[in-house]
C-alpha positions in Angstrom: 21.9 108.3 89.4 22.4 106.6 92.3 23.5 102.8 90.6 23.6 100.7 94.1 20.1 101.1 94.4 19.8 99.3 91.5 21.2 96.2 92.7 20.7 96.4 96.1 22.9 93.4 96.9 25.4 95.3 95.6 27.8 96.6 98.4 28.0 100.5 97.9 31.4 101.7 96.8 33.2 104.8 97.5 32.0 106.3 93.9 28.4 105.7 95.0 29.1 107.7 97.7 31.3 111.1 96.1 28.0 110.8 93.7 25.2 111.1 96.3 27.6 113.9 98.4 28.4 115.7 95.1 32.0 115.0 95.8 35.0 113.8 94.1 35.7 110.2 95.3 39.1 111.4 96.6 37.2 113.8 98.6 35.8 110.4 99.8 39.1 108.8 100.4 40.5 111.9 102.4 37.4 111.7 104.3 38.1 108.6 106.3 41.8 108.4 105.4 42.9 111.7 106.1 39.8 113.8 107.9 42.1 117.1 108.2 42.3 117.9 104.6 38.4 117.8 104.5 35.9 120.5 106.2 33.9 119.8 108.2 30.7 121.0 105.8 32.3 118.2 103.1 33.0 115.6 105.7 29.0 115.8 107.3 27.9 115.4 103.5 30.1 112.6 103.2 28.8 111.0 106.6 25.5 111.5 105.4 25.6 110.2 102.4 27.8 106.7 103.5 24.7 106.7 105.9 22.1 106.7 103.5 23.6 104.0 101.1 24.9 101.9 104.3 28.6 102.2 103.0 30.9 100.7 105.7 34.1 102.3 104.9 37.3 101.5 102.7 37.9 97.7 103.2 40.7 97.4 105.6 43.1 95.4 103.2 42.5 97.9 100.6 43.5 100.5 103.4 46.7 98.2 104.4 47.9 98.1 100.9 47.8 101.5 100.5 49.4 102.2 104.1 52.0 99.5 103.5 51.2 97.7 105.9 48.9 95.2 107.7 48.5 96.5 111.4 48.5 93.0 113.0 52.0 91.2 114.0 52.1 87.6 114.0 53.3 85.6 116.3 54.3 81.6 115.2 53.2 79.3 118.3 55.3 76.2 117.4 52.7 74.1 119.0 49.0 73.3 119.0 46.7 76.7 119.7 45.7 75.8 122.7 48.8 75.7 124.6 48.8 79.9 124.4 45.9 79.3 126.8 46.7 76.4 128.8 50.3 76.8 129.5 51.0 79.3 132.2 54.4 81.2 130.5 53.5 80.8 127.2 50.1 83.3 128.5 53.2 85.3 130.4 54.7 85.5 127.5 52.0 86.5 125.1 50.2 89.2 127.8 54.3 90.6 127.0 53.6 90.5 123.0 49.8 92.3 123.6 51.0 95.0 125.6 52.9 96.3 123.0 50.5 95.5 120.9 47.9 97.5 122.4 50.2 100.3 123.2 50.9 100.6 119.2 47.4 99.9 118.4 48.2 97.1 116.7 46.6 93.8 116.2 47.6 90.4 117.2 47.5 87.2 115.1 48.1 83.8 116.2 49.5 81.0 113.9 49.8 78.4 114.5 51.9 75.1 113.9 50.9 71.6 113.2 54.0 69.8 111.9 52.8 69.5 108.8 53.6 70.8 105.1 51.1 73.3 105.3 53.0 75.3 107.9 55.2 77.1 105.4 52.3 78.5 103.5 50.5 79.6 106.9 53.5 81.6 107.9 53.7 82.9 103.9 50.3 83.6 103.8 50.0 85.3 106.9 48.8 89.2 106.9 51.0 90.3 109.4 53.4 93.6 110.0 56.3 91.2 111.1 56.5 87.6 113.2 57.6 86.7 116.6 58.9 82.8 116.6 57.8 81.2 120.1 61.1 79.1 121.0 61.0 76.3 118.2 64.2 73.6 116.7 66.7 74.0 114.7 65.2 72.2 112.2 61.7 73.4 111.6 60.9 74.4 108.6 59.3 77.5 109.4 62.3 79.2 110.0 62.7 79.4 106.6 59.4 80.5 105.9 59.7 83.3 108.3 62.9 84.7 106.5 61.4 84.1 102.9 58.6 86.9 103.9 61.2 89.5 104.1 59.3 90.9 107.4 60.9 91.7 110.6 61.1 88.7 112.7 62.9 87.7 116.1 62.7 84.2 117.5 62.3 83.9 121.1 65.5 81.7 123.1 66.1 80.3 119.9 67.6 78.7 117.3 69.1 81.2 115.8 68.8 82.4 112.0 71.0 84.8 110.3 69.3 88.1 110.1 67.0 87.0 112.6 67.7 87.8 115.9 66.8 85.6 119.3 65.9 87.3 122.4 65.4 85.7 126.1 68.0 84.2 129.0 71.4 82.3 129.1 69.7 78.7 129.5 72.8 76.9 130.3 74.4 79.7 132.3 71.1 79.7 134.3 70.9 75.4 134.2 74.2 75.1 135.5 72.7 77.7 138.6 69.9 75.7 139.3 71.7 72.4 139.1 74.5 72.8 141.7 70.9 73.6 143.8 69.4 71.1 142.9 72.1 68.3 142.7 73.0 69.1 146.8 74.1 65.6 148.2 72.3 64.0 145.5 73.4 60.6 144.4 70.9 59.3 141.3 70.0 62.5 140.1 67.2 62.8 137.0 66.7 65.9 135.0 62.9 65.7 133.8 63.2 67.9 130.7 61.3 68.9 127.5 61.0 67.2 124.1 64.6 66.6 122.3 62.9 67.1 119.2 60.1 67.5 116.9 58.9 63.7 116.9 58.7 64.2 120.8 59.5 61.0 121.8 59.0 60.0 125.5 62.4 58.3 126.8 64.6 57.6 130.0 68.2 58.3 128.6 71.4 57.9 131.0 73.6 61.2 130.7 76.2 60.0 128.5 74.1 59.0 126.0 71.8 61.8 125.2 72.5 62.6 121.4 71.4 65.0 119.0 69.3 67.8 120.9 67.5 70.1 118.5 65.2 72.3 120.4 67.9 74.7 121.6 66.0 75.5 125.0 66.2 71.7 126.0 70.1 71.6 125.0 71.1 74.6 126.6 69.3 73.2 129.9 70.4 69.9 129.9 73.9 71.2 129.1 73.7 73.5 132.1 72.5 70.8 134.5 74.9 68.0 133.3 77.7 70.7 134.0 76.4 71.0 137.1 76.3 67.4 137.9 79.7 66.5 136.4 81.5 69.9 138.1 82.8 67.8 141.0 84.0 65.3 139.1 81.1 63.1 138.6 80.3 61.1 135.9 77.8 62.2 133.3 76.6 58.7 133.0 75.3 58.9 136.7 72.5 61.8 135.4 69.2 60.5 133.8 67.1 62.3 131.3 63.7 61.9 131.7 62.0 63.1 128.2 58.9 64.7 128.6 57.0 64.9 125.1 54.5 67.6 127.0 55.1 70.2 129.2 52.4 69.5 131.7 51.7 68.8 135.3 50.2 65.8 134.8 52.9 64.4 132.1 55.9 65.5 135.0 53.5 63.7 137.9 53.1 60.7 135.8 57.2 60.7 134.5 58.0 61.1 138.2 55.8 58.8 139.8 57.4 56.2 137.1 60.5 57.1 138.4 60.1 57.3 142.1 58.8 53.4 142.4 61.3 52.3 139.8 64.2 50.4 140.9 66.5 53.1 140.8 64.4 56.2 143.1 66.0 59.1 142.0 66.9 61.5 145.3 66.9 65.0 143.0 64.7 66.0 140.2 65.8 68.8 138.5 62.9 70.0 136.1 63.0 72.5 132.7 59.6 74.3 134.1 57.7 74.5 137.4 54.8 72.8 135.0 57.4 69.5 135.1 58.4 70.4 138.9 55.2 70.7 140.2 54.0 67.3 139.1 57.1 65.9 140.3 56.0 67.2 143.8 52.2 65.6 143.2 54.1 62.4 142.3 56.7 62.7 145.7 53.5 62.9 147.5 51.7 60.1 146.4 54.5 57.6 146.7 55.0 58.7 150.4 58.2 60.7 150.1 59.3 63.7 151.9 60.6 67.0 149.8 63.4 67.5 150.1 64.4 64.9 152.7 63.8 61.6 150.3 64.0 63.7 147.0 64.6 67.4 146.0 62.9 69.0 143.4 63.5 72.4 141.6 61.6 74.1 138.5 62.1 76.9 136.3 60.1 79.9 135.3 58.9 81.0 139.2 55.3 80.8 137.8 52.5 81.9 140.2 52.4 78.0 141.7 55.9 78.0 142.7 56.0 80.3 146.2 53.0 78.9 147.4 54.3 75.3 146.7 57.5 76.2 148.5 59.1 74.8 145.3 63.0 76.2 144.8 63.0 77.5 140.8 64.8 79.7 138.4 63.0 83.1 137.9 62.8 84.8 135.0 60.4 87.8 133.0 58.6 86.1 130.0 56.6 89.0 129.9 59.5 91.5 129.5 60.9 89.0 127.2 57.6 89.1 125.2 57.6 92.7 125.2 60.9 93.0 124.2 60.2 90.4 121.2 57.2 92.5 120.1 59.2 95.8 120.4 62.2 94.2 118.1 59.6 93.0 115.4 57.6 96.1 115.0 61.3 98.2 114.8 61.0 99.7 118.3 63.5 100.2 120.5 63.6 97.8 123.5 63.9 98.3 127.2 66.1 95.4 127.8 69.5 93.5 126.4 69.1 91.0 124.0 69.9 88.2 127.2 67.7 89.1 129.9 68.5 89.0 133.4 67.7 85.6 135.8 68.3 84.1 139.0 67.7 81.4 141.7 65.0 81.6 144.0 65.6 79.0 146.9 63.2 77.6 148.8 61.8 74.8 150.4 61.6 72.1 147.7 65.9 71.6 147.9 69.0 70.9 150.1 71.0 73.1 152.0 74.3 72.8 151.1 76.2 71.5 154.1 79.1 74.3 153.2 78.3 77.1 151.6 80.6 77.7 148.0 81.1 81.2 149.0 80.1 83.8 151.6 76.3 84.3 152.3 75.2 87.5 150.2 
């Protein structure tokens, strides 16, 4: 007797279905789960029968359980959903995570963070294979979360956790690069740079006075460019940084412009992404200032704006990067090293230096 009709609000189970085929419900079970052990007589009786009773299929959480696994890896934004749409290399870096997601035929879940206590228990509760952390401080709490799940997990340029390992480029190798570009016969240089922390808190901070840094991507940066800047024996203090809480183009045109028609002009602005640097261009541009003549501006990333705007940037693969971070978390072997491969691209935006450090290459 077939018992769903009964109740027909009653979602049909697999034993409603082994009874109307005249099969075992294992016979079911192998029947989507494993179609080779079935003929092909059993498996059209099965069809026929999951047609009749409008039985969708196994759930696909009972299916995971059984598998052992989800299907799905997460990835753990560190910032509001949005900005995976809005902000040009965090979409570089996820179109990285979802090729190797679609190559594996695995599914991609977002989560993502507010700040608040209910972050731990979003990351806990997340039905995912394994996570990949978007770059994120040293203090956030999710960290911990991530490692309590016992998945695999990498975190993208940092911080570091042990057990967990951090994929993407030498920041301050590549900051110190940029900055002896960037700083050219520069006299009130101004590094406009990302949050310093997780209460993002916009600031104007002379060199020598920058304290506790705890998003790992801004400290290696701004270490990088105050090398740069205090290399020939210049003093830190002479270095502003110019703390962005948003990476956006209009927060960096805004910033800039503050700066520019301040008392003290700064001459070279050395931004942490062409976002940042391509604002600071808008804001040369409205106060009347020629680039790099009056003021020099680099960025970093060598997004798809950069060429056109003839700005001078740091290039690097966030899409190789998230590639590689999806390969680590699902336990496949990557393509790249763990520190993935940079470099300058001059143009335009900067100074010549007057003599060269070394021969032309």
């Amino acid at each position: 007797m077939d018992r769903s009709a009964d109740n027909p609000r009653r979602r049909p189970t697999m034993s409603d279905v082994a009874r109307a085929a005249g099969v075992s419900p294992m016979t079911v079970s192998y029947a989507y789960s494993k179609p080779e052990r079935v003929s092909a007589e059993t498996a059209a009786k099965v069809r026929e029968a999951a047609r009749q009773l409008s039985y969708p299929g196994p759930h696909p959480a009972a299916r995971s359980l059984r598998r052992g696994r989800v299907g799905s890896l997460g990835v753990v934004l560190g910032e509001r959903l949005s900005y995976a749409f809005e902000d040009p290399q965090a979409a570089r870096f996820l179109a990285g995570v979802s090729d190797v997601c679609a190559a594996e035929g695995v599914g991609l879940t977002l989560v993502p963070i507010t700040g608040g206590p209910s972050d731990a228990r979003r990351v806990a509760q997340a039905a995912v294979d394994g996570f990949v952390v978007w770059t994120t401080s040293d203090d956030d709490p999710v960290l911990e979360a991530v490692a309590d799940t016992g998945l695999p997990a990498v975190v993208h340029a940092g911080p570091s956790r042990a057990g967990i390992p951090v994929i993407g480029i030498d920041d301050r190798a590549a900051a110190t690069a940029i900055g002896r570009v960037a700083f050219v016969r520069a006299r009130r240089p101004v590094v406009l740079g990302f949050p310093l922390d997780r209460a993002r808190v916009r600031q104007l901070l002379p060199g020598d006075q920058v304290a506790e840094v705890r998003f790992p991507v801004t400290r290696h940066r701004w270490e990088g460019l105050r090398e740069a800047w205090t290399d020939d024996d210049r003093a830190a203090s002479q270095v502003r940084l110019a703390v962005c809480p948003l990476n956006h183009v209009n927060e960096g045109e805004r910033f800039a412009l503050e700066l520019l028609q301040g008392a003290e002009p700064p001459d070279a602005i050395a931004a942490m992404s062409d976002e940042l640097a391509l604002g600071a261009l808008h804001a040369a541009a409205r106060a009347g200032l020629r680039v790099p003549e009056d003021v020099a501006v680099t960025g970093w990333d060598d997004s798809d704006s950069a060429g056109p705007a003839g700005l001078t940037t740091l290039a690097q693969s966030l899409r190789d990067q998230g590639a590689d971070c999806a390969r680590t978390a699902l336990g496949l072997p990557t393509r790249g090293p763990v520190r993935h491969e940079w470099r300058v691209v001059v143009r335009t935006s900067s100074r010549r230096p007057s003599r060269p450090r070394g021969p032309a290459i």
